[in-house]
C-alpha positions in Angstrom: -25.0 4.3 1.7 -21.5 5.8 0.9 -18.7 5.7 3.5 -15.4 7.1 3.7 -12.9 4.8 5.0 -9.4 5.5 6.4 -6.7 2.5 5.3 -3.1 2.1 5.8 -1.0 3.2 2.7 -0.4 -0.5 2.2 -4.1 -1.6 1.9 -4.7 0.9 -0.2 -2.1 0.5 -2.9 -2.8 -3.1 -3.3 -6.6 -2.6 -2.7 -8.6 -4.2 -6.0 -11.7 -4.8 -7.2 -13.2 -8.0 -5.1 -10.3 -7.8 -2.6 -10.2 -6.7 1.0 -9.2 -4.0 2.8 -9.6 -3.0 6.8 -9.8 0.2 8.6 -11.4 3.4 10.6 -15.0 5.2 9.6 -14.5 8.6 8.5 -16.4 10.5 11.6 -16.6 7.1 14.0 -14.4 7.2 16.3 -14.0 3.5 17.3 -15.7 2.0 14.7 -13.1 -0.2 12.9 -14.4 -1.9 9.6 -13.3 -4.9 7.6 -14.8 -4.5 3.8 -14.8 -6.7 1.2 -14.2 -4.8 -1.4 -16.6 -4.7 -4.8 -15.8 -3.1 -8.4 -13.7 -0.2 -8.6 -14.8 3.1 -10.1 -13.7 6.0 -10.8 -13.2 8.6 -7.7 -14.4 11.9 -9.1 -12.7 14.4 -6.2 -15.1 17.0 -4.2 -14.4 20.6 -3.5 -14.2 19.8 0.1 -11.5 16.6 -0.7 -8.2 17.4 1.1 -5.8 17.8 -1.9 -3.1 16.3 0.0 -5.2 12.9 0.6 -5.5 10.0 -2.1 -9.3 8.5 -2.5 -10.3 5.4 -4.4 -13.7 4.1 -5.1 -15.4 0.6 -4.7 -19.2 0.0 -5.5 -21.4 -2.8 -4.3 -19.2 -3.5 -1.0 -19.6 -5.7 2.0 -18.8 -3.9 5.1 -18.4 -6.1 8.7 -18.4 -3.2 12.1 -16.2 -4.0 15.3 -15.8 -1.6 17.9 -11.9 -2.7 18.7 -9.1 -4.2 16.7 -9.5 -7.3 19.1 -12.7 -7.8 17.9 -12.4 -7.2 13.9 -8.8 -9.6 13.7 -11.1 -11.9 15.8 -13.9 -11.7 13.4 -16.4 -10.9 15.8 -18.8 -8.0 14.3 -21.4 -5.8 15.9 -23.1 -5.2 12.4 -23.1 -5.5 8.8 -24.1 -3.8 5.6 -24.1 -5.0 1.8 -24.3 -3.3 -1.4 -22.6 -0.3 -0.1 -20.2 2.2 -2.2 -16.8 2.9 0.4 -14.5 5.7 -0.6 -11.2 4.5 0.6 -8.6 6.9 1.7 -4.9 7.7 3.2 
């Protein structure tokens, strides 16, 4: 499973290999993740990338679903998913 995750510009500069980072599922609206972040690869960019947006790549992730910010700062997740690659993006 790959998904594309919006960030803040913060989360992503100081995103890292086996860190964290939170934020919104590219196509979801309402779906706000928290991922724990696995190795970082290289992003190679697609023809259909916006040239004006940065991307970043993690491999083997952890990824915890909320459907409101209450819920995710609270900790309280509707699903989860391992071993997932997450494009990270701002």
């Amino acid at each position: 499973m790959i998904l594309r995750i919006k960030v803040s510009r913060n989360d992503f500069n100081a995103a890292t290999s086996d860190g964290w980072v939170d934020g919104l599922v590219q196509g979801r609206e309402g779906l706000y993740t928290y991922v724990e972040l696995g190795k970082e690869q290289e992003y190679i960019p697609k023809p259909t990338d916006d040239p004006k947006t940065e991307y970043r790549m993690f491999r083997g992730c952890s990824v915890f679903f909320a459907t409101s910010l209450k819920r995710l700062a609270e900790g309280y997740y509707e699903a989860e998913e391992s071993n997932v690659t997450v494009i990270i993006y701002c």
